[in-house]
C-alpha positions as CSV (number, residue, x, y, z in Angstrom):
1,X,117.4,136.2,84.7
2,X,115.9,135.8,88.0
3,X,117.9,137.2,91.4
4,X,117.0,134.7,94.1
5,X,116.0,136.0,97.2
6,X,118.6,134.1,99.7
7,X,122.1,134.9,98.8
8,X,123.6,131.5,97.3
9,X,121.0,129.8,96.3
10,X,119.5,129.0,92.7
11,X,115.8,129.4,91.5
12,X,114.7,127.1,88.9
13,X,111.3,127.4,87.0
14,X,110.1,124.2,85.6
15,X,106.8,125.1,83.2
16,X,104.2,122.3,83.4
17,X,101.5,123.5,80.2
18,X,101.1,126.2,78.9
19,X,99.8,128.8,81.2
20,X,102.2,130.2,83.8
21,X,99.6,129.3,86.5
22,X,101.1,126.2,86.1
23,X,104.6,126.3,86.7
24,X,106.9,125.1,89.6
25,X,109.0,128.0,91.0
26,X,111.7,125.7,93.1
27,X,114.6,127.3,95.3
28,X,117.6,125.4,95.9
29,X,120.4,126.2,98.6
30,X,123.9,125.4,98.8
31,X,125.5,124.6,102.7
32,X,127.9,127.0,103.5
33,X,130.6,127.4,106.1
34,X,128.2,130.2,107.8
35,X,126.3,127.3,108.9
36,X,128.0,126.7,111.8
37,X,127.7,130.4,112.7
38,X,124.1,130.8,112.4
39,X,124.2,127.7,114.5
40,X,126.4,129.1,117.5
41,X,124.4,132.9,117.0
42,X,121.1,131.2,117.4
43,X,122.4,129.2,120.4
44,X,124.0,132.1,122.2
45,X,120.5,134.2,121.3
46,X,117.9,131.4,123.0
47,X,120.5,131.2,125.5
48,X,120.9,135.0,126.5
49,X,117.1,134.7,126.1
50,X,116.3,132.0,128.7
51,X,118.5,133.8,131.1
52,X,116.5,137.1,130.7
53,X,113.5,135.2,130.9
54,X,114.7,133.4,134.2
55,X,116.0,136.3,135.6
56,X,113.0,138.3,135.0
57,X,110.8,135.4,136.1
58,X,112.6,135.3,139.9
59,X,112.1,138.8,140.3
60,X,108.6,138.9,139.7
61,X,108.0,135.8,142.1
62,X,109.8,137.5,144.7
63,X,107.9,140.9,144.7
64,X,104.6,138.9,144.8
65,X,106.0,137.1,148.3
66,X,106.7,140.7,149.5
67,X,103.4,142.2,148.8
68,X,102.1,138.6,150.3
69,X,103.8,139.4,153.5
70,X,102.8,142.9,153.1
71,X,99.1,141.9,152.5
72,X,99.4,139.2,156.0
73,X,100.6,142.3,157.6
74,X,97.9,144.1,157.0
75,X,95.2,141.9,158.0
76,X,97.2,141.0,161.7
């Protein structure tokens, strides 16, 4: 017996001839209720993500407009 490598889910090894070269190595899954968890996780993540991102973003933009105006003062 084969342990599948997902929690949950079957394997099933269907031989087509003789040589194991040629057999079909499916995986099947079952939906569970944590679907709608991994759903809302992966939400929150991109989300928490884009803000970082955004945040991060701004604050580079505005220290290249201060070393802009730093740069104009210097050539005045």
């Amino acid at each position: 017996m084969w342990t599948p490598i997902v929690p949950h889910t079957q394997l099933i090894i269907i031989p087509n001839g003789t040589q194991p070269s040629y057999w079909k190595i499916s995986t099947y899954m079952e939906p569970t209720d944590k679907i709608k968890t991994v759903f809302e996780f992966t939400v929150v993540s991109l989300i928490v993500i884009g803000l970082l991102i955004y945040y991060f973003n701004n604050k580079e933009k505005a220290e290249d407009r201060e070393n802009m105006t730093n740069f104009y003062t210097l050539l005045k």
